[in-house]
PyMOL Python script that loads the backbone (N, CA, C, O; Angstrom):
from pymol import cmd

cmd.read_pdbstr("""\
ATOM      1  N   UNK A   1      46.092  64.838  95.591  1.00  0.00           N
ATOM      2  CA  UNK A   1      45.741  64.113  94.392  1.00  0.00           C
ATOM      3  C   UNK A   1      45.227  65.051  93.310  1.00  0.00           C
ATOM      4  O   UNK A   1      45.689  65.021  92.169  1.00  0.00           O
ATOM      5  N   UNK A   2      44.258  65.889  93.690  1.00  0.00           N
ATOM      6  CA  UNK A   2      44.122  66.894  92.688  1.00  0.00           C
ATOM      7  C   UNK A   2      44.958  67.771  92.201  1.00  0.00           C
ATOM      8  O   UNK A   2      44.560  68.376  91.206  1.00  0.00           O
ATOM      9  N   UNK A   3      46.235  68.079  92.691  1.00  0.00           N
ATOM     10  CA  UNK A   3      46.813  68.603  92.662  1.00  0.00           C
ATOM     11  C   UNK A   3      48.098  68.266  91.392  1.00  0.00           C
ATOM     12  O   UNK A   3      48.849  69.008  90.760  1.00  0.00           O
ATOM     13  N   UNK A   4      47.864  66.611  91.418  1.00  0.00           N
ATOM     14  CA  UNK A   4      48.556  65.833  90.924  1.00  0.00           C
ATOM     15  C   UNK A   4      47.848  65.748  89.424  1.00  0.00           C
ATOM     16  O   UNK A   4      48.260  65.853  88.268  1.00  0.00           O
ATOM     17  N   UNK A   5      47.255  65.635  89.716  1.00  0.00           N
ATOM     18  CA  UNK A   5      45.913  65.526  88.285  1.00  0.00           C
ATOM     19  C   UNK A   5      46.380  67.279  87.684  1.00  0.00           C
ATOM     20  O   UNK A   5      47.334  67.625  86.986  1.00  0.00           O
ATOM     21  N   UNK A   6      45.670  67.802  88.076  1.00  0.00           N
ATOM     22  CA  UNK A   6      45.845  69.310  87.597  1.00  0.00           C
ATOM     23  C   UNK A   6      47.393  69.661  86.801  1.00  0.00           C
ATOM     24  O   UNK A   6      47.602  70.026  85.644  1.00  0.00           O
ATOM     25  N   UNK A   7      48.254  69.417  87.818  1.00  0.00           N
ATOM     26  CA  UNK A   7      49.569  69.247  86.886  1.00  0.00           C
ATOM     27  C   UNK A   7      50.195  68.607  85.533  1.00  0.00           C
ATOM     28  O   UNK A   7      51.009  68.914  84.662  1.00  0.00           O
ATOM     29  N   UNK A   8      49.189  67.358  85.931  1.00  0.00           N
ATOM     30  CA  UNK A   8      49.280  66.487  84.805  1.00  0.00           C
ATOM     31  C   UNK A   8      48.360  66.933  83.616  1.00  0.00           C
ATOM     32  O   UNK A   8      48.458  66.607  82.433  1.00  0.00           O
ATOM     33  N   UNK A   9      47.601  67.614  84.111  1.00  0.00           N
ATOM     34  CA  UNK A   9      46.489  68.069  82.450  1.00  0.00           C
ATOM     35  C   UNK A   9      47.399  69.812  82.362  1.00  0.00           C
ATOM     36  O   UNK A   9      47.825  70.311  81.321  1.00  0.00           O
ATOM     37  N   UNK A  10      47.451  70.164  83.155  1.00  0.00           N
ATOM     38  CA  UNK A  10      48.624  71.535  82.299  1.00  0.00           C
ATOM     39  C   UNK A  10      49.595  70.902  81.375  1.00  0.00           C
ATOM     40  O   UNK A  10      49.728  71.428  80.270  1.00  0.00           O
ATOM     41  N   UNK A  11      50.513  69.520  81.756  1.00  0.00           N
ATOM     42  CA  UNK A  11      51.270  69.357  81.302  1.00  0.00           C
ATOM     43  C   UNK A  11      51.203  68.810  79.728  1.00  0.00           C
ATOM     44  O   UNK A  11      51.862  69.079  78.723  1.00  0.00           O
ATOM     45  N   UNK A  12      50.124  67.943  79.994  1.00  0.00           N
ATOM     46  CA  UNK A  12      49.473  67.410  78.484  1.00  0.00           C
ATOM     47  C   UNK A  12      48.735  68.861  77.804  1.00  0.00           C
ATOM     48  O   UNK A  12      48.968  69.156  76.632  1.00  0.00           O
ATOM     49  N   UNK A  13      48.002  69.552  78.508  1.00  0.00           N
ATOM     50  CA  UNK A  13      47.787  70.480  77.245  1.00  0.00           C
ATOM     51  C   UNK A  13      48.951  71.720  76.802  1.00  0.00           C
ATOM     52  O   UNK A  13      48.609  72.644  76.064  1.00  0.00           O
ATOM     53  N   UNK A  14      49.846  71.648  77.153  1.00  0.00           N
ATOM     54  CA  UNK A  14      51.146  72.381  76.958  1.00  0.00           C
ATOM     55  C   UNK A  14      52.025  71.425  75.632  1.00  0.00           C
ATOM     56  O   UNK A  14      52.667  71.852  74.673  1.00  0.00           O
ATOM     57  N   UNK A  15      51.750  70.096  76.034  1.00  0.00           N
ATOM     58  CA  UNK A  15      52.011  69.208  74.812  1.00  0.00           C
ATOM     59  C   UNK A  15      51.380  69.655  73.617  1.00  0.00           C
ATOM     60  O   UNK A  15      51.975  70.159  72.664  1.00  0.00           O
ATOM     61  N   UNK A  16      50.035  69.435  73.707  1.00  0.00           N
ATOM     62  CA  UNK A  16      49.081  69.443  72.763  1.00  0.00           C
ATOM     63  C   UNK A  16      48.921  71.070  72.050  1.00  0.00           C
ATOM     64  O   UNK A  16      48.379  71.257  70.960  1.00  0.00           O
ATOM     65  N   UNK A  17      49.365  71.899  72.699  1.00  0.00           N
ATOM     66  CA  UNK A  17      49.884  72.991  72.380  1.00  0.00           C
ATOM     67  C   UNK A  17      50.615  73.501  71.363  1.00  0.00           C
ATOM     68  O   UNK A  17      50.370  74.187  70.371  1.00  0.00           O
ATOM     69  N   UNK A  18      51.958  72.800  72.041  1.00  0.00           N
ATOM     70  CA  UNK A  18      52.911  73.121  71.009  1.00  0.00           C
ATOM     71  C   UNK A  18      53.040  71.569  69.983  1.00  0.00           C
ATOM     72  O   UNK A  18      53.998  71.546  69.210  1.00  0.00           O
ATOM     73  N   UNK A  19      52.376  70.698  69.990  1.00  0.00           N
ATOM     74  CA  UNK A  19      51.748  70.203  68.590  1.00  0.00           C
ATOM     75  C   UNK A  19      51.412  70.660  67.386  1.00  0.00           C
ATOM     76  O   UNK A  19      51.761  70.587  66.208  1.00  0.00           O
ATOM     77  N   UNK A  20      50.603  71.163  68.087  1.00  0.00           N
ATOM     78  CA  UNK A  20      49.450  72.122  67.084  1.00  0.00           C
ATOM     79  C   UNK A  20      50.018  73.575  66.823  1.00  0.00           C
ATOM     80  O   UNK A  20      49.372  74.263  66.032  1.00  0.00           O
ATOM     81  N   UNK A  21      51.320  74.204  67.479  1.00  0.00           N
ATOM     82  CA  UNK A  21      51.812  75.068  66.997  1.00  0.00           C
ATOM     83  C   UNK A  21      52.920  74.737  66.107  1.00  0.00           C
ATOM     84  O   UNK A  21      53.506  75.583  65.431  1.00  0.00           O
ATOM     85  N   UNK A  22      53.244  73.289  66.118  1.00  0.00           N
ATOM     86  CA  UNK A  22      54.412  72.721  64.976  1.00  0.00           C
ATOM     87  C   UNK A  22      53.654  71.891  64.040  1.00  0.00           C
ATOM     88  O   UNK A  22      54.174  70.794  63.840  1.00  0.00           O
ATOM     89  N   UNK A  23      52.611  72.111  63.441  1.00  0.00           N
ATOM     90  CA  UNK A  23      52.214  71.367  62.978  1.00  0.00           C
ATOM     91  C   UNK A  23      52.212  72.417  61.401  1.00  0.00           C
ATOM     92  O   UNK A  23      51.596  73.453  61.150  1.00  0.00           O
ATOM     93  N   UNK A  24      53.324  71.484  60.440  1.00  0.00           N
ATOM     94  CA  UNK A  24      53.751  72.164  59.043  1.00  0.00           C
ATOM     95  C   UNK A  24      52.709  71.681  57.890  1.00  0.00           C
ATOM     96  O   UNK A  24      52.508  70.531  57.499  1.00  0.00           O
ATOM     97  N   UNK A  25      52.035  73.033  57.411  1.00  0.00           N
ATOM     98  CA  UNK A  25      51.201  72.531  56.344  1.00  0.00           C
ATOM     99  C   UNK A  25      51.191  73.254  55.224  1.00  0.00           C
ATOM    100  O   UNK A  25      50.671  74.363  55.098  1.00  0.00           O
ATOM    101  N   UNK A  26      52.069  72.310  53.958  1.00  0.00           N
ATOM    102  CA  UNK A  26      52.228  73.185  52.515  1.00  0.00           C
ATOM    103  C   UNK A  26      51.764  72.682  51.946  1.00  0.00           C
ATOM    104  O   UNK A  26      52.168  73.032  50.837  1.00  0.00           O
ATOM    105  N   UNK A  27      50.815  71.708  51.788  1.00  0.00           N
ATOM    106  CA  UNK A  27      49.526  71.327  51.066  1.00  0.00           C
ATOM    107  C   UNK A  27      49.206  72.194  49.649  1.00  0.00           C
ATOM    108  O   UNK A  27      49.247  71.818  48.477  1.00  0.00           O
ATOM    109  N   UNK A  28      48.940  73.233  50.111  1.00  0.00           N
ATOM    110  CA  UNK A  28      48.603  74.201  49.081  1.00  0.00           C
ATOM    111  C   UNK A  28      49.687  74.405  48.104  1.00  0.00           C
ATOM    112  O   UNK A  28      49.422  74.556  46.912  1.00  0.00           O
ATOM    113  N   UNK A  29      50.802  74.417  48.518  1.00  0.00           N
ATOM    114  CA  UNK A  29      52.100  74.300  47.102  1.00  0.00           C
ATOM    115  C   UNK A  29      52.952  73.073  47.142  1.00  0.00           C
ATOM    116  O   UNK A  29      54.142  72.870  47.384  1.00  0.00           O
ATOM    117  N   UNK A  30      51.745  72.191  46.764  1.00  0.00           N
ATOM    118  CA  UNK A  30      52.340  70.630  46.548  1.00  0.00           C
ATOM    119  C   UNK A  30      53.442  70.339  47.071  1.00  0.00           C
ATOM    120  O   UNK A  30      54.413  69.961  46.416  1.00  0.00           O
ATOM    121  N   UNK A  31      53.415  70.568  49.080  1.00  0.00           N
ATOM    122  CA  UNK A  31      53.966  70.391  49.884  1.00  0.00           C
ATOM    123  C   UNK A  31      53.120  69.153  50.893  1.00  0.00           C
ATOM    124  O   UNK A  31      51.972  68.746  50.713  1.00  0.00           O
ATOM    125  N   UNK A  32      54.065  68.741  51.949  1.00  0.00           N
ATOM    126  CA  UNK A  32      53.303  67.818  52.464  1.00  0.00           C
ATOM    127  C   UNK A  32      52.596  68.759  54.148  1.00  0.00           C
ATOM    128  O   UNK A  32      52.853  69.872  54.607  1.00  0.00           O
ATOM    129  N   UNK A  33      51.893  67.913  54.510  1.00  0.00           N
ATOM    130  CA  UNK A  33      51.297  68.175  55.864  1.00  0.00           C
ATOM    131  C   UNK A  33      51.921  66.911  57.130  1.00  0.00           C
ATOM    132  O   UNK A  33      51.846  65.689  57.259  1.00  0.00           O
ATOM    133  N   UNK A  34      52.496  67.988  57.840  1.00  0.00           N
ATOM    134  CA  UNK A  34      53.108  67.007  59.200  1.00  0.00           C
ATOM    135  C   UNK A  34      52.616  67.544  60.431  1.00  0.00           C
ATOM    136  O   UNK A  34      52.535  68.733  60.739  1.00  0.00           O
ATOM    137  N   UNK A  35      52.201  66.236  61.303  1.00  0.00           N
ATOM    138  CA  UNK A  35      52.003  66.702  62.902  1.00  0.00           C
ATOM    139  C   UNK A  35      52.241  65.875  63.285  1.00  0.00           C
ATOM    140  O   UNK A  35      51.896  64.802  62.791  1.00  0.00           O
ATOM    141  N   UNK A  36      53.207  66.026  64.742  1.00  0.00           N
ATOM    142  CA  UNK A  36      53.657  65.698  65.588  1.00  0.00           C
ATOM    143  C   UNK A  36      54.611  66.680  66.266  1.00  0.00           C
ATOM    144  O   UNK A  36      54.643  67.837  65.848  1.00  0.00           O
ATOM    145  N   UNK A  37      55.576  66.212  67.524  1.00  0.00           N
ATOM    146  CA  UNK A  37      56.411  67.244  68.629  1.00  0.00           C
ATOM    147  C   UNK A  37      56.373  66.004  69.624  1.00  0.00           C
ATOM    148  O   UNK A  37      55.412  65.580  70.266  1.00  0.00           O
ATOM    149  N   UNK A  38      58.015  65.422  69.563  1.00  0.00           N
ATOM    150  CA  UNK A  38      58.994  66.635  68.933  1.00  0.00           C
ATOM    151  C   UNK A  38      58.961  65.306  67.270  1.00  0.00           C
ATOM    152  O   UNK A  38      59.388  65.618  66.158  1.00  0.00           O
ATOM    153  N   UNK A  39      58.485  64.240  67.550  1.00  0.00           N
ATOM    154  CA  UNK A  39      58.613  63.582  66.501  1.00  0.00           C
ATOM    155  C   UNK A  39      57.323  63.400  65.323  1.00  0.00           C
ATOM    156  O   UNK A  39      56.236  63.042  65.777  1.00  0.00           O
ATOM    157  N   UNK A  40      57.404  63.572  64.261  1.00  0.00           N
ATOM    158  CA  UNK A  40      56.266  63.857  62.974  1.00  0.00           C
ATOM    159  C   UNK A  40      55.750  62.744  63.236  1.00  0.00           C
ATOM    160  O   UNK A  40      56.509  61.783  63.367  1.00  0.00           O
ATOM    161  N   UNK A  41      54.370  62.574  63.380  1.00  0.00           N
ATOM    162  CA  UNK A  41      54.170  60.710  63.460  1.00  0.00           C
ATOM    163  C   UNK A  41      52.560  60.785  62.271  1.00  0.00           C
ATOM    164  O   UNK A  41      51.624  60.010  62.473  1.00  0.00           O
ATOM    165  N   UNK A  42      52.532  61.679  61.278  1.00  0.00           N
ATOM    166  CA  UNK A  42      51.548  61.710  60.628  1.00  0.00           C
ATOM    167  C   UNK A  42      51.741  62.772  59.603  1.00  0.00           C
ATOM    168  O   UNK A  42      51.769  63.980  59.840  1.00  0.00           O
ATOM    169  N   UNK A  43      51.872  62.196  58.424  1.00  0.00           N
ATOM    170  CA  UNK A  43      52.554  62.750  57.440  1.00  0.00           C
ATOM    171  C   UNK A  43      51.462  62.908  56.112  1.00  0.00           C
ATOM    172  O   UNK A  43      50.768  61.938  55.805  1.00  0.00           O
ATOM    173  N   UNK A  44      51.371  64.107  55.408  1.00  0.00           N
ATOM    174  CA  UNK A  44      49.848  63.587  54.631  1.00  0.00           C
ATOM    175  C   UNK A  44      50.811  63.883  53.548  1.00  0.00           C
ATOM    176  O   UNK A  44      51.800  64.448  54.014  1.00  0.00           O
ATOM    177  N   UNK A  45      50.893  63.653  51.906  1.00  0.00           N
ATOM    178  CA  UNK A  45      51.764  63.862  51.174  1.00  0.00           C
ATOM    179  C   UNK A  45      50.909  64.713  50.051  1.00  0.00           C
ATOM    180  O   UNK A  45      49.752  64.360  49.819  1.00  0.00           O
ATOM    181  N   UNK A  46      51.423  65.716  49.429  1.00  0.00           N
ATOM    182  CA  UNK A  46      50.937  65.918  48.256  1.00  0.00           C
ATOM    183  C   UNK A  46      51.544  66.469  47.174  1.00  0.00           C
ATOM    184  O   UNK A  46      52.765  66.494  47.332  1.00  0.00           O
ATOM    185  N   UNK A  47      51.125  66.990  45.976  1.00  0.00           N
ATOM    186  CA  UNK A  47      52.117  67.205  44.929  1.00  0.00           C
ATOM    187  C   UNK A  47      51.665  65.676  44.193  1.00  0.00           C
ATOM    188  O   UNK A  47      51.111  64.654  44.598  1.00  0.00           O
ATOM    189  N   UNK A  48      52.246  66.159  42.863  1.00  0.00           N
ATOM    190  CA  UNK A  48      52.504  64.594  41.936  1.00  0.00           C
ATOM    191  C   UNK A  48      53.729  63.999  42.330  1.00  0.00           C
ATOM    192  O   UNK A  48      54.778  64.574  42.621  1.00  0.00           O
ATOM    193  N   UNK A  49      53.392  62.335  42.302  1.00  0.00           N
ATOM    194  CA  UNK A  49      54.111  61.438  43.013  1.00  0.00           C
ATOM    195  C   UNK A  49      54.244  60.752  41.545  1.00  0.00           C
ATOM    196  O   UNK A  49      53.713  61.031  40.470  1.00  0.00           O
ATOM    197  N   UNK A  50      55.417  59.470  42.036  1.00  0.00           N
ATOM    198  CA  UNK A  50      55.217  58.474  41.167  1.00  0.00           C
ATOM    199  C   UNK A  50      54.539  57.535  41.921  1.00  0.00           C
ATOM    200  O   UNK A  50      53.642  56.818  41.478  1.00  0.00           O
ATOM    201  N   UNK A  51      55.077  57.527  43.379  1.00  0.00           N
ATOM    202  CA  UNK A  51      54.120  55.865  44.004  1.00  0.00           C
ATOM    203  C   UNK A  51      53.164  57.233  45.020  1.00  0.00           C
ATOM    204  O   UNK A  51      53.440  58.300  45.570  1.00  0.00           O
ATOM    205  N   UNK A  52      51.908  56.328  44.796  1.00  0.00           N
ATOM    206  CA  UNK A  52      50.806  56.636  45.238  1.00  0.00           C
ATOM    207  C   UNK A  52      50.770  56.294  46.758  1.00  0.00           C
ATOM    208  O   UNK A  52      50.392  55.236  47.262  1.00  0.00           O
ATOM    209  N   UNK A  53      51.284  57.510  47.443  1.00  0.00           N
ATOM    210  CA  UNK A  53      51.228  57.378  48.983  1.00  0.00           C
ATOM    211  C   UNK A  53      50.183  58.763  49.302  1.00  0.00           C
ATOM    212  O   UNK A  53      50.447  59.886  48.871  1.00  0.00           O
ATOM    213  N   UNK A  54      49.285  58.529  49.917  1.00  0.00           N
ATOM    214  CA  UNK A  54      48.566  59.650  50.214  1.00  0.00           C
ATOM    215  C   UNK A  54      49.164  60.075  51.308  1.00  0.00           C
ATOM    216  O   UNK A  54      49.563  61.237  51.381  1.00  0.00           O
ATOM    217  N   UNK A  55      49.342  59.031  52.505  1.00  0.00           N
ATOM    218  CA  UNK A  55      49.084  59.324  53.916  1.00  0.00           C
ATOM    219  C   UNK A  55      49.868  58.529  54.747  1.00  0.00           C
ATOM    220  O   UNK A  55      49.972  57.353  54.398  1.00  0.00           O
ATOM    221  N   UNK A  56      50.369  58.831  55.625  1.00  0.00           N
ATOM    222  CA  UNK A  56      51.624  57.800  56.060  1.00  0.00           C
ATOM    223  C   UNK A  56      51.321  58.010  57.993  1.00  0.00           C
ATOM    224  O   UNK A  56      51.841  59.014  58.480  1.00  0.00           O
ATOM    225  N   UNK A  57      50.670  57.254  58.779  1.00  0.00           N
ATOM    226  CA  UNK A  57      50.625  57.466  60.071  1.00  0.00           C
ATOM    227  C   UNK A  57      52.000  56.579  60.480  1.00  0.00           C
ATOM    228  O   UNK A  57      52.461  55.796  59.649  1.00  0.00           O
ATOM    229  N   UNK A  58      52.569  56.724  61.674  1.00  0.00           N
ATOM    230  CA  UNK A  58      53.623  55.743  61.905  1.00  0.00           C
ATOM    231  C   UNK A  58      53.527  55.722  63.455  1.00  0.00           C
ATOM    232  O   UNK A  58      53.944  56.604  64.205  1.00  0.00           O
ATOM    233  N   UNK A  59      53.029  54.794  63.739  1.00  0.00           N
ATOM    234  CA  UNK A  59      52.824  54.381  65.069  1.00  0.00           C
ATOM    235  C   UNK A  59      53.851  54.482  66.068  1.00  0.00           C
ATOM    236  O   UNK A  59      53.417  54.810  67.172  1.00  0.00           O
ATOM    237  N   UNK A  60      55.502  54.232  65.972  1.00  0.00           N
ATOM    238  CA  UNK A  60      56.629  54.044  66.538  1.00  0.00           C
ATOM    239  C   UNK A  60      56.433  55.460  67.094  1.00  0.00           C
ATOM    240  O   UNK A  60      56.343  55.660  68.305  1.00  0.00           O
ATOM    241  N   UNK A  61      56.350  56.710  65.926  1.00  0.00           N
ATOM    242  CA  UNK A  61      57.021  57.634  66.796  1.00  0.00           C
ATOM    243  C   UNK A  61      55.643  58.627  67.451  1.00  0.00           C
ATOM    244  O   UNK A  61      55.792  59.808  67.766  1.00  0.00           O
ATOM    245  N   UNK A  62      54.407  57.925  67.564  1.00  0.00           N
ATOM    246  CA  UNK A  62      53.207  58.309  67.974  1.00  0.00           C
ATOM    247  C   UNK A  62      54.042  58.098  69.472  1.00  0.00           C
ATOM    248  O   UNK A  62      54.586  58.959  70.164  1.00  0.00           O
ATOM    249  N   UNK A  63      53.931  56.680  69.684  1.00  0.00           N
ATOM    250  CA  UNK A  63      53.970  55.950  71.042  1.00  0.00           C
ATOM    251  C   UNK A  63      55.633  56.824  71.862  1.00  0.00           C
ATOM    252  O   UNK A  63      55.900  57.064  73.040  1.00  0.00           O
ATOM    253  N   UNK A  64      56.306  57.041  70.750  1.00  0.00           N
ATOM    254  CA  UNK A  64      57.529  57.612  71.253  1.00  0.00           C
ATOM    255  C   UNK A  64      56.979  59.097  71.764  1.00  0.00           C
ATOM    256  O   UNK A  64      57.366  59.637  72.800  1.00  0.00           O
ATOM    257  N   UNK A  65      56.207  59.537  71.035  1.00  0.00           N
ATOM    258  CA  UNK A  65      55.744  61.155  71.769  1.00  0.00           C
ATOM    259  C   UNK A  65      54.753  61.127  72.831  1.00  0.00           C
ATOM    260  O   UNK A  65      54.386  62.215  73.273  1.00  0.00           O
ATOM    261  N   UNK A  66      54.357  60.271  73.217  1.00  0.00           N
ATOM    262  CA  UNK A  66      53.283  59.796  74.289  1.00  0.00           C
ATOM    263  C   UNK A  66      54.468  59.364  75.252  1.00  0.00           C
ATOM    264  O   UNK A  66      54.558  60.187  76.163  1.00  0.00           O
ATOM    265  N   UNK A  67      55.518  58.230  75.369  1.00  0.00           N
ATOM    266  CA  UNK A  67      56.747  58.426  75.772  1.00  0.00           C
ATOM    267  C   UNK A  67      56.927  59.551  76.700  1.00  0.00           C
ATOM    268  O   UNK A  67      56.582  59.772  77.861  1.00  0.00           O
ATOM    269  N   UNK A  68      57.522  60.125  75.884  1.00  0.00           N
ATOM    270  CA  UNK A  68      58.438  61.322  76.095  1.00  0.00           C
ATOM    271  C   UNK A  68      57.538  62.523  76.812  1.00  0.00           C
ATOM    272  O   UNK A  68      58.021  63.427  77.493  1.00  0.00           O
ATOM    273  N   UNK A  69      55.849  62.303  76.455  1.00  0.00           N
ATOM    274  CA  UNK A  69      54.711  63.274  77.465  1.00  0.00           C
ATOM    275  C   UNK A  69      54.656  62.426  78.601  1.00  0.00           C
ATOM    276  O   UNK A  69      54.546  63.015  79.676  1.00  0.00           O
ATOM    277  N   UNK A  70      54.702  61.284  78.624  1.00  0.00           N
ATOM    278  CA  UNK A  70      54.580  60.355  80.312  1.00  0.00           C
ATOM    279  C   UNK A  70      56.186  60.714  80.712  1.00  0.00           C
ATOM    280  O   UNK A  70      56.141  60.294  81.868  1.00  0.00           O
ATOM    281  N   UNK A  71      57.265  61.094  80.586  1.00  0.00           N
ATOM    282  CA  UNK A  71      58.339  61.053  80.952  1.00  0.00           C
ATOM    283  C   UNK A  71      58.395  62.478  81.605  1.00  0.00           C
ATOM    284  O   UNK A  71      58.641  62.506  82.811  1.00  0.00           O
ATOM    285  N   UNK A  72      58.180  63.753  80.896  1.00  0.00           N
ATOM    286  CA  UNK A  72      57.802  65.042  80.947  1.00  0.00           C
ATOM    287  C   UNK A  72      56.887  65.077  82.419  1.00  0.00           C
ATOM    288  O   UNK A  72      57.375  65.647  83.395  1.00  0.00           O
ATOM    289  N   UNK A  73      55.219  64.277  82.523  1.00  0.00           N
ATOM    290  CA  UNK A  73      54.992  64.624  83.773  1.00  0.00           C
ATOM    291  C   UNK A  73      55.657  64.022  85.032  1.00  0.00           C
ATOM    292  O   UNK A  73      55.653  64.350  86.218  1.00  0.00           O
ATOM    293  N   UNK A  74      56.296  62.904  84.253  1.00  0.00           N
ATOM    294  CA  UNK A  74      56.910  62.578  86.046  1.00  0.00           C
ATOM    295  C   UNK A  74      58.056  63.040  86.710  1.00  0.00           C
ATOM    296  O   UNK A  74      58.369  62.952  87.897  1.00  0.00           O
ATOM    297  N   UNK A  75      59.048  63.911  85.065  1.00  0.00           N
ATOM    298  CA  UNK A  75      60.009  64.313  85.948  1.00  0.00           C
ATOM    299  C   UNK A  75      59.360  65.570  86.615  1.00  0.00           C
ATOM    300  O   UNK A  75      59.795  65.876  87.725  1.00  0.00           O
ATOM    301  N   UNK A  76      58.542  66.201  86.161  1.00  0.00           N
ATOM    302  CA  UNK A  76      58.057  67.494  87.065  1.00  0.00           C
ATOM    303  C   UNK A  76      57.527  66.953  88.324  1.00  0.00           C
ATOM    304  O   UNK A  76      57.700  67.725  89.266  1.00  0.00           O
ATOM    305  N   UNK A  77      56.903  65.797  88.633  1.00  0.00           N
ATOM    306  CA  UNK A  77      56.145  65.448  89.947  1.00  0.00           C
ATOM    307  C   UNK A  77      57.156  64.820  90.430  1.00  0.00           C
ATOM    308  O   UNK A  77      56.882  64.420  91.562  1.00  0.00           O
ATOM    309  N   UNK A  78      58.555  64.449  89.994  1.00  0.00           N
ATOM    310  CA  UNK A  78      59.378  64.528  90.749  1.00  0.00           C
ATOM    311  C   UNK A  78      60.212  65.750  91.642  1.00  0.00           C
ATOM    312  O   UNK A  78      60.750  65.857  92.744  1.00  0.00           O
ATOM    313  N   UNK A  79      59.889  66.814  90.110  1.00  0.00           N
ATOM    314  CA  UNK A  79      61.240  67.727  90.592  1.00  0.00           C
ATOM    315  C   UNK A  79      60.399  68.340  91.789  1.00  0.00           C
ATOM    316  O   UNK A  79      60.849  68.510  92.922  1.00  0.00           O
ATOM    317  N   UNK A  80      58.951  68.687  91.323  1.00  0.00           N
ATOM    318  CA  UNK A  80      58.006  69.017  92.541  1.00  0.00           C
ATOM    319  C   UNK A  80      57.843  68.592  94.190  1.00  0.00           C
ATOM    320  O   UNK A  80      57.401  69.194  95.169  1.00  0.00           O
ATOM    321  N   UNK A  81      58.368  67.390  94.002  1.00  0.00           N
ATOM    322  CA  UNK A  81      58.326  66.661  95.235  1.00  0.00           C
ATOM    323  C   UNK A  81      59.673  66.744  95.951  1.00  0.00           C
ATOM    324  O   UNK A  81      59.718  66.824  97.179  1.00  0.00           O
ATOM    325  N   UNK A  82      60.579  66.730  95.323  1.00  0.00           N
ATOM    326  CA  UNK A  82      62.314  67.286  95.775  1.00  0.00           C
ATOM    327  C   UNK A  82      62.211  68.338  96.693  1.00  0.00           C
ATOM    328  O   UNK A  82      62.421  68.469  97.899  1.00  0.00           O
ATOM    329  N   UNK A  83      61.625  69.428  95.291  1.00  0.00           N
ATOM    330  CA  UNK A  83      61.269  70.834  96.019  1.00  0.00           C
ATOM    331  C   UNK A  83      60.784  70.948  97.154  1.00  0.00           C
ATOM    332  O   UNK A  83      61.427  71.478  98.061  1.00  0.00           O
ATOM    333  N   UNK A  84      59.457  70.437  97.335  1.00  0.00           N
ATOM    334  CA  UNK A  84      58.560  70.283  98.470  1.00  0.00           C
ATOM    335  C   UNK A  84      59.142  69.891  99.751  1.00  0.00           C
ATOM    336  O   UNK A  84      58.946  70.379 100.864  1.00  0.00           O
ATOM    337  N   UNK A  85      60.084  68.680  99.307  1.00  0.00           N
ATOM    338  CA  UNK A  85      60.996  67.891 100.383  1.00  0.00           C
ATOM    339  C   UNK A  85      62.096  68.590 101.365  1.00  0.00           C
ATOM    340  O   UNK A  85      62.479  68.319 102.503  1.00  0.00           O
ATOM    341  N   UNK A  86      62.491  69.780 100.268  1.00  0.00           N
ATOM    342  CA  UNK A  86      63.895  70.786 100.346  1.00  0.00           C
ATOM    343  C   UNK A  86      63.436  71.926 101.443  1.00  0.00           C
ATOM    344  O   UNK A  86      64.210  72.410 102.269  1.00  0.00           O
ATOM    345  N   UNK A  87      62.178  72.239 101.323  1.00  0.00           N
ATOM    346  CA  UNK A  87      62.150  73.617 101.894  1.00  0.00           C
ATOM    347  C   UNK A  87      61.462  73.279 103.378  1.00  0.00           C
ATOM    348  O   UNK A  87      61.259  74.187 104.185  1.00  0.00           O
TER     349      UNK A  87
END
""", "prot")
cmd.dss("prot")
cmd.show_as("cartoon", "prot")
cmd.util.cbc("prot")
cmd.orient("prot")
């Protein structure tokens, strides 16, 4: 079980990782700011606009990258368990 756990927090902070290593910020030359991996789910906008959007969170592709991190640890505690099974 610990073992299971442990895998699973390498795997989420390997997420959270490369998040935060894709995370695009041109703010400073009236560019926008995005984070998310592999999908942007938080978008900050800047520069002059005509419609006044500061900030745009989008829930769909939050839940889709949480998704795709619950999908990530189970195929490894699968492929892990194959392995285990094989030898």
């Amino acid at each position: 079980m610990k073992k299971k756990l442990f895998s699973s927090l390498v795997i989420i902070m390997i997420f959270i990782l490369i998040t935060i290593l894709t995370i695009s910020n041109k703010l400073e030359s009236d560019g926008n700011l995005s984070i998310g991996f592999p999908f942007k789910f938080y978008i900050k906008y800047g520069g002059k606009r005509d419609i006044l959007l500061d900030s745009n969170f989008d829930i769909k592709f939050f839940v889709f990258d949480i998704f795709i991190l619950l999908l990530s640890i189970l195929t490894f505690e699968i492929l892990k368990k194959r392995n285990k099974n094989s030898s």
